[in-house]
C-alpha positions, 0 to 999 in steps of 0.5 A: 598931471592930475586927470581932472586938472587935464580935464579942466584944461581941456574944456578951455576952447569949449568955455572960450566959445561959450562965452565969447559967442553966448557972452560977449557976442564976439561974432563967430569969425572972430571968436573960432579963430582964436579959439583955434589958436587957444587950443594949438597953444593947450596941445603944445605946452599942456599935451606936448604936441611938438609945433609942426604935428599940431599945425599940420593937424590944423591943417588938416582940419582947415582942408577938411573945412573947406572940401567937403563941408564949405564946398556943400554950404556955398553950393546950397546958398548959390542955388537958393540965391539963384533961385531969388535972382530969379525971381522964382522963389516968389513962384514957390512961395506963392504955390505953397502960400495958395493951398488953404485959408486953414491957419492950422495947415498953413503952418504945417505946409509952410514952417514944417514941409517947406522949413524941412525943405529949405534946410534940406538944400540950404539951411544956415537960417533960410528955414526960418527966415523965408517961412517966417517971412511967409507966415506973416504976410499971411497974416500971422504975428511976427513972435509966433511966426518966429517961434513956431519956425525955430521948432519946426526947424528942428529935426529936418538940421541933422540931415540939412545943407544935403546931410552936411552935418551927419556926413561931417560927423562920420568924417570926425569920427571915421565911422560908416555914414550909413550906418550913422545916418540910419542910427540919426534916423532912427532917434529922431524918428518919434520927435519927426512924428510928434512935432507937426502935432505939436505945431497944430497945438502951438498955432491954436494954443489948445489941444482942441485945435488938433480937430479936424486936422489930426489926421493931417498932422499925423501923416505929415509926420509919418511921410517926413519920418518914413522915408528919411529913414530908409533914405538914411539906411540905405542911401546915405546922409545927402537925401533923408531931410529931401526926400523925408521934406518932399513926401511930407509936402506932398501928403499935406498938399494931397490931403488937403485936395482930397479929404479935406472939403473947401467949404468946411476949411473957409467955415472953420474958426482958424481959417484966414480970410485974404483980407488979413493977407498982404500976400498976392497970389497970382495963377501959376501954371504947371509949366511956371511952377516946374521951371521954379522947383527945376534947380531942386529937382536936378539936385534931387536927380543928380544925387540919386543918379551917382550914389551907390544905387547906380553903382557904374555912376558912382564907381565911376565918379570915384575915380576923380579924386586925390588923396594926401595924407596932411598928418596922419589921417587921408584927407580925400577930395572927391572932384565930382561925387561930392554934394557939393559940386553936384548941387552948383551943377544942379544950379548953373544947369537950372539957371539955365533952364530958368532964361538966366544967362552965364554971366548972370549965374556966374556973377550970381555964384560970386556974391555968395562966395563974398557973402560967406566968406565970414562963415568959411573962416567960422566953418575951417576954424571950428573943424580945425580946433577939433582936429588939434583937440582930436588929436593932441589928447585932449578930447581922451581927457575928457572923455575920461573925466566924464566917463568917471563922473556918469558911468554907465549913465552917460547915454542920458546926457549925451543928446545935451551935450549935442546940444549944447554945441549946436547952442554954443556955435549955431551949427548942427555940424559944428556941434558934430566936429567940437563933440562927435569924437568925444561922444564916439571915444566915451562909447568905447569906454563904457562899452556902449555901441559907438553908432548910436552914442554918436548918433546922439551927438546930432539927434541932441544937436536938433534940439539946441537949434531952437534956442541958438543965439544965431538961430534967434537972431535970424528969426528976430531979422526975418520976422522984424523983431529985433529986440524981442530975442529974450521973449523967443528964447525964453518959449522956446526953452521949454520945448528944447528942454523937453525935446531933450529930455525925452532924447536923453531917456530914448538914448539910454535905455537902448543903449542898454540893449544894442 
């Protein structure tokens, strides 16, 4: 058959979820599912996969779905649910909402260290939900408050619900995480720079409010950029966005406490008074405010502790695992070194600490698995089509066509495509599994270096989170503005058209020297 009419073909489960998901709005439960089965009648009949190859390559996704990707979603949202239980996310909100009256620094502090954070160890939309929730108790507009969440929560996605995305996508593809999540790093690390500038500039609608604050800004870029990207080298996907999160919040929290003079920040003309503020803020203490952050803590602790810098831990953690082989590839279910399990302990034990009792956290753990179980099916379906797409051939048929048609140019639109998945599905790492092979099978092809093309599958992806349908609509429920999606997405747009642009330059011109 005609390349081009095979190319055609194959783009049909990827044009099903554009239009039933940006169109239709079938909602994504619904529409994966039968993108899913679109995609194993397409391999039988069109690429001749018999039944059984394609149902067990399904399979294999469906497994792939559940243990690791699922396992980390669930683990994440149980601890922040925990943490809600609790009552001590109402403690961390009101230490980070009680820093400054600056408006300018209230932004940075809450849309991009705490939105880093919360996407670090949860994502799936409490990044925008909660700051912007914060921000307009704290007297900002609500389209603002939405608008400058959905473009702080950009770059902190690739490395969200503890590296979920990246580690998916070395998963996909079966390249090495390291190296993949320091290629991530590197790319993103100029727009990690950038942006809380940018914010500033946002919040003030000019330049001339980056005064006084420019300082600021700039470290709160560098502290996030730096140490995700040694963090990505060296340890992996689970901890950049955390650890890059912690240090930008803690720079932020420390310039304000030492350079920046009280009197001069209640003067200035982006200061708020705490009339325009509903929220209360009561003294907390230093015993209160550990106990709030312990569950985040001991995620942080736990993972550092059993990655490969303790080798004995790790070594020995390895050991509790299985392995099968479903269809051709070894499927690995890791018991305990997994994200995943490590965070629900994190979670019970912090519960614990907390004054919670087992039956609570237990019961707790147990609404968030009824609570996404729509999303498991979204998650097991999207990562399954991929698999039968991967492979049945389809995703070579594209990558030939597409090789074809860009050449040696391809790096410039790669970051596009990323982000036109993330765009399409909602998901950083649904983006990674739709077009994570297709990105590293293209490399091969134009004799591009296969880390850093696929690197741009997620780099890309971070820009299409803004102006995602789903990423909207959170916004819109968080801040009450339902009805106002069209306005938001319509200031985002620019920005992500931008962002990926310059992505889309970066990209091609060091493909040409790596």
């Amino acid at each position: 058959m005609n390349i081009y009419v095979l190319f055609l073909i194959a783009l049909i489960p990827v044009i099903w979820l554009m239009i039933s998901l940006g169109v239709l709005k079938i909602p994504a439960h619904k529409a994966c599912p039968l993108g899913l089965l679109i995609t194993l009648v397409l391999s039988i009949l069109i690429w001749n996969m018999d039944f059984t190859s394609a149902m067990l390559s399904a399979i294999e996704g469906v497994a792939l779905g559940i243990w690791p990707i699922m396992i980390v979603i669930i683990a994440a949202i149980f601890t922040y649910n925990l943490a809600l239980y609790t009552k001590n996310m109402d403690i961390m909100k009101s230490m980070l909402s009680s820093i400054t009256t600056d408006k300018r620094i209230q932004v940075l502090i809450l849309a991009w260290g705490f939105g880093g954070f919360l996407e670090a160890v949860a994502g799936y939309g409490t990044a925008v939900a909660i700051p912007a929730s914060i921000l307009i108790s704290l007297g900002f507009d609500p389209i603002f408050s939405a608008v400058i969440c959905l473009i702080a929560n950009t770059v902190p996605t690739a490395f969200g619900a503890v590296g979920i995305p990246v580690s998916t996508l070395a998963s996909v593809t079966g390249l090495n995480v390291n190296l993949l999540s320091y290629y991530v790093g590197l790319q993103l690390s100029i727009f990690i720079i950038i942006i809380p500038i940018v914010l500033v500039i946002i919040t003030t609608k000019s330049i001339k409010g980056l005064k006084g604050v420019f300082g600021i800004s700039l470290a709160s870029g560098v502290s996030f950029a730096i140490p995700q990207l040694l963090c990505a080298k060296y340890l992996g996907a689970e901890l950049p966005a955390l650890l890059g999160s912690i240090c930008s919040l803690g720079t932020i929290i420390l310039w304000v406490k030492v350079f920046l003079k009280k009197e001069d920040v209640l003067e200035n003309e982006y200061s708020v008074s705490t009339s325009e503020s509903s929220i209360t803020i009561n003294k907390i203490t230093i015993k209160e405010g550990i106990l709030a952050w312990i569950p985040y803590i001991l995620v942080f602790i736990f993972i550092i502790f059993t990655s490969p810098l303790f080798p004995n831990i790790n070594e020995y953690l390895s050991h509790f695992k299985t392995s099968i082989i479903i269809y051709e590839g070894k499927t690995v279910f890791k018991w305990i070194s997994t994200p995943g399990t490590l965070i629900i302990f994190a979670g019970f034990i912090g519960g614990l600490i907390q004054g919670a009792k087992i039956n609570e956290i237990i019961k707790v753990f147990l609404s968030t698995l009824k609570q996404l179980y729509k999303s498991t099916i979204t998650v097991v379906s999207i990562v399954a089509l991929a698999k039968v797409m991967g492979y049945s051939g389809m995703i070579t048929s594209l990558a030939i066509v597409l090789v074809k048609i860009t050449g040696r140019f391809f790096p410039f639109i790669s970051p596009i495509i990323g982000a036109l998945g993330t765009f399409i599905t909602g998901s950083d790492t649904s983006s990674n599994v739709l077009f994570g092979a297709l990105q590293n099978e293209v490399a091969k092809s134009i004799d591009v270096n296969a880390y850093w093309l696929t690197a741009a599958n997620t780099s890309g992806a971070t820009a299409g989170k803004m102006i995602s349908p789903q990423s909207i609509a959170i916004a819109t429920s968080a801040t009450g503005m339902i009805g106002s999606e069209g306005k938001i997405f319509n200031k985002t747009l620019k920005f992500c058209t931008g962002y990926v642009v310059i992505l889309g330059i970066l990209v091609y011109i060091v493909s040409l020297f790596i």
